[in-house]
N, C-alpha and C positions, 0 to 999 in steps of 0.2 A: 667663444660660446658655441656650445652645440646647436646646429640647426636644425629642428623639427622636423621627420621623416614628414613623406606624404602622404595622408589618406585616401583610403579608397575613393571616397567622396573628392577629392579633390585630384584623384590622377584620370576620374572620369572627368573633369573640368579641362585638365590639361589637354585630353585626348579631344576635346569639343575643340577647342582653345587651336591645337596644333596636330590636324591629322596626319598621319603616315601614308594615307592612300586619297588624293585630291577627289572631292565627288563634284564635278564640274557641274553639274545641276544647280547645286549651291554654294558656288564661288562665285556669282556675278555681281561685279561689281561696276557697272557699267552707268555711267554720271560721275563715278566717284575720281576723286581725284588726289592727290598728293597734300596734302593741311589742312583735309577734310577731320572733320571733330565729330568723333563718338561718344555718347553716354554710355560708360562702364565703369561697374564698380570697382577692379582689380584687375591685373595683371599679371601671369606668371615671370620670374626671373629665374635664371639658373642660377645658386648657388655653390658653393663649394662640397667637392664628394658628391656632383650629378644632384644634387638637393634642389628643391623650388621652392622657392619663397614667393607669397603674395606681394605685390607691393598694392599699397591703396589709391585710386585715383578718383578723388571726388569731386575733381573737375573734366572727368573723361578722358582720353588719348586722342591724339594727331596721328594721321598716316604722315610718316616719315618717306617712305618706299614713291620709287619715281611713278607717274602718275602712268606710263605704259604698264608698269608690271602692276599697279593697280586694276587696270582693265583687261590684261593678258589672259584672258580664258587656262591657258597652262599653268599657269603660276597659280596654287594653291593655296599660297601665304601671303604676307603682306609684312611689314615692319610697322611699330606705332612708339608714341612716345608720350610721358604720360601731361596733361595739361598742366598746368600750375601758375600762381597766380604771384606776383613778384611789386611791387611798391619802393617810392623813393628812390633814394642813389641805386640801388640795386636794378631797379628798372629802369634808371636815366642808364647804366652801365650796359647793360645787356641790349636795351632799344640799338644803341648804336654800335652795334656789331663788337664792342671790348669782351664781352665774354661770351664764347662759342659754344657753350656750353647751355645758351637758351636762345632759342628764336622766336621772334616775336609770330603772335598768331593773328593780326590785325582783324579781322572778319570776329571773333571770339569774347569782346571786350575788352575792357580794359585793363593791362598790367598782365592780360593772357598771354603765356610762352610753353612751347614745347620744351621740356627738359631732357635734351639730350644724353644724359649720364646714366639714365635706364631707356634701354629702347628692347622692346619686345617683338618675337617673331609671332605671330596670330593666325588663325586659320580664316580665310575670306570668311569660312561658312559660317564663323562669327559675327561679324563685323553687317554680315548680308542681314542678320537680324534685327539689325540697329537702325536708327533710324540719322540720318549724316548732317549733318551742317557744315557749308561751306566755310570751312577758316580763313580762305583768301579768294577775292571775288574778280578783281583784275588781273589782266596778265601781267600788269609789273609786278603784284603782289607777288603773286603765285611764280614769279621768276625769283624774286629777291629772296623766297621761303626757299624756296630749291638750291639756291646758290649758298645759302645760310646755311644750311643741312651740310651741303659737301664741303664749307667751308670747315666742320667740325673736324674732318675726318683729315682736311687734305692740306691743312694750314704750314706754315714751314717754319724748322725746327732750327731757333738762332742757337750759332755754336755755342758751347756751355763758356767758352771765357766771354761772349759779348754781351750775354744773359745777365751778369752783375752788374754794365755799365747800363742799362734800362731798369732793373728794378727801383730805385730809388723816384723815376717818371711814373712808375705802378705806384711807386706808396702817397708819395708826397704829394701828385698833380692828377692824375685820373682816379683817384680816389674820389675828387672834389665832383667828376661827372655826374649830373644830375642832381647835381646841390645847387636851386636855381637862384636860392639866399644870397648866394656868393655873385663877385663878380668872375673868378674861374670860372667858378658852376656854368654860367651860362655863357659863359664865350665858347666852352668846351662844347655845352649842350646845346647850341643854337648859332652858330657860327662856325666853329670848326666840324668841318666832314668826315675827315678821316689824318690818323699817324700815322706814318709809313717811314722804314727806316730801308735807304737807298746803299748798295755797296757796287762801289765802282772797282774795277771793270765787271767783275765776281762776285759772290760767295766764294766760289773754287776758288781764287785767287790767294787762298789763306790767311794767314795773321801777316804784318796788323791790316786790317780791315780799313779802310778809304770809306766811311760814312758819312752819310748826311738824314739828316733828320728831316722830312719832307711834310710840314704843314697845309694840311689842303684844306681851304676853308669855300663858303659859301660862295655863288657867283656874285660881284655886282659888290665884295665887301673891300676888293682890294683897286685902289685908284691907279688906271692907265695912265701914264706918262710917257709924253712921246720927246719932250723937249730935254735935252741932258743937262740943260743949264739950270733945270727946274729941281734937279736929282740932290740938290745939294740940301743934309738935315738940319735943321733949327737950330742954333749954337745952344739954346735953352735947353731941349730937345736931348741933344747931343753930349749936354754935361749930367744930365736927369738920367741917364739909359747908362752909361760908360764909364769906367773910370779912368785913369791920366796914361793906362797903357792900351786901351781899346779895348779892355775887356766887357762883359754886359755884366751891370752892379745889381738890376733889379732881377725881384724875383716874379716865374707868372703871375701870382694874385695880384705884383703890383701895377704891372704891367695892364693886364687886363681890366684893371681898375678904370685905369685911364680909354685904353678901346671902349670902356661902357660909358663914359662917362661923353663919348663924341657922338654930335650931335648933325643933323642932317648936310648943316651949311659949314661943318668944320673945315678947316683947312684940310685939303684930300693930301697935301704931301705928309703932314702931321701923321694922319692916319696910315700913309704906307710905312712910315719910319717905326710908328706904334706898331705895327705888326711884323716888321722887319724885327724887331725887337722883340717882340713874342716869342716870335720862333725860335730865336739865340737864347733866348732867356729855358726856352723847354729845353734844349740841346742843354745850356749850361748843366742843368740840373744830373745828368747822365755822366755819373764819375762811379767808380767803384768805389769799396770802402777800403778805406788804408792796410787794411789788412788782409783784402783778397791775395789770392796768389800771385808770383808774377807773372804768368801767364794771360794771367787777367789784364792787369795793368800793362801790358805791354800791349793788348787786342784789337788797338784801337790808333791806327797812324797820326800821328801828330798829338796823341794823347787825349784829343778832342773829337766829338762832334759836332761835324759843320752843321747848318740850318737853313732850310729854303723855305719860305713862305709862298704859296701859287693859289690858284681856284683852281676845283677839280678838273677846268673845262682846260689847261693849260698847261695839263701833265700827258707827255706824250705814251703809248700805248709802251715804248720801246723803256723808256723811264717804270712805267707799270711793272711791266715786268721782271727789273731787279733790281724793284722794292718790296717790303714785304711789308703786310699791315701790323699794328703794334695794337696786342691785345691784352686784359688785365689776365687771362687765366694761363695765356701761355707763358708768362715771365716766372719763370720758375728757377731756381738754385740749377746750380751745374750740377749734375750726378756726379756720383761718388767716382774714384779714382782707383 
């Protein structure tokens, strides 16, 4: 489809919008800060053949741009992004950092996110018209908006054969995030913190890949055991989760069925085995389809992904770092060949 030239009317909008010569007079944008929310009706974007399109924003824009080059008297511009308002799984998905592609605006209401997938470059002398509302009011906020932001840009890119053995975790199991109906839904959305997929020693290391699957859930959900003689699981327990060669029989929903269903005074070793089995049970799920390539099927040492169940507070920094978070927008098919 052809895109609409631009009017005169609207290339003197743009020229408001994005000057070529900064008038520091009216560039001050001093209080403002980085998730700060403007009332604006529109947007310019560059389209294809130098074109600009409006986009519409009738829930205003986010400063995306870090909160120095916000106040930087030199800096003539700013980045924004446009508001938008998200409901249901879509918003249980997004709230919990699975899709990069929205950051929550917490100061802004409810279901409020910056949607990353159009961000605009603006002139301050815009923006200086407006009148600002704080998107994020603490410094955690306004740390976690900032770390969101560059998480969009700086996320890591799983090799295209290990990409198939996680999509099927995208379709089948974080689908369910924010479906609080379910017992998934809310183990996902109220219980588990973050997925993260571990490669030992490397990345670099190449195929097949030494994984593990690294469940991090809430403090205070998983029972300390110091005694080893305690470590031993429930023969009940034990025939419910496994079958006669070790493998895990259940599937998350059923899994978690049973996490929901335990009660303040349950048995705490019940409850570590329950979530020992969670975690194997997500890993299970992480097979490619029979007919990916072999490349694929081969990506993964031992055929399998292993599984660690931990709280956030008991993953070490050194661990952190060659894991990578598992999110729904990055699982994406391996590009062409």
């Amino acid at each position: 489809m052809t895109e609409p030239s631009v009017t005169a009317e609207e290339q003197a909008r743009i020229q408001a919008l994005s000057p070529t010569v900064p008038d520091l007079a009216r560039t001050d944008l001093t209080g403002c800060q980085q998730a700060d929310v403007f009332k604006t009706d529109r947007i310019p974007l560059l389209g294809s053949g130098g074109n600009v399109q409006w986009l519409a924003t009738p829930d205003g824009v986010v400063i995306v741009s870090q909160t120095c080059d916000v106040v930087q008297p030199k800096m003539s511009t700013v980045q924004v992004a446009p508001v938008v308002r998200l409901a249901g799984s879509l918003a249980g998905l997004a709230a919990k950092g699975s899709m990069p592609r929205y950051v929550p605006i917490p100061e802004a209401g409810a279901g409020a996110f910056a949607d990353l997938e159009h961000v605009a470059t603006v002139a301050k002398s815009h923006l200086a018209l407006l009148e600002p509302q704080h998107g994020a009011l603490t410094t955690t906020d306004i740390r976690k908006f900032g770390m969101r932001v560059g998480r969009r840009y700086s996320r890591f890119a799983f090799p295209d054969d290990v990409s198939p053995w996680l999509a099927p975790l995208k379709d089948s199991v974080l689908s369910k995030a924010g479906k609080s109906a379910s017992s998934l839904g809310r183990v996902l959305e109220e219980m588990v913190e973050s997925l993260r997929l571990e490669c030992v020693p490397s990345w670099d290391s190449g195929a097949p890949y030494h994984l593990t699957l690294l469940v991090l859930i809430k403090p205070g959900l998983l029972p300390v055991v110091d005694d080893l003689r305690e470590m031993t699981r429930p023969a009940d327990l034990d025939q419910w989760l496994y079958d006669g060669v070790r493998r895990i029989k259940r599937s998350p929903a059923e899994v978690a069925d049973q996490i929901i269903s335990l009660n303040a005074s349950s048995d705490r070793l019940r409850r570590l085995w329950l979530w020992e089995g969670f975690g194997e049970s997500l890993a299970a799920v992480c097979k490619p389809k029979p007919n990916d390539p072999p490349d694929v099927q081969t990506a993964v040492a031992g055929h399998a992904i292993d599984s660690e169940v931990a709280t956030i507070r008991d993953v070490s920094y050194e661990r952190a770092l060659r894991s990578e978070e598992i999110d729904v927008e990055h699982l994406s098919p391996p590009l062409p060949r």
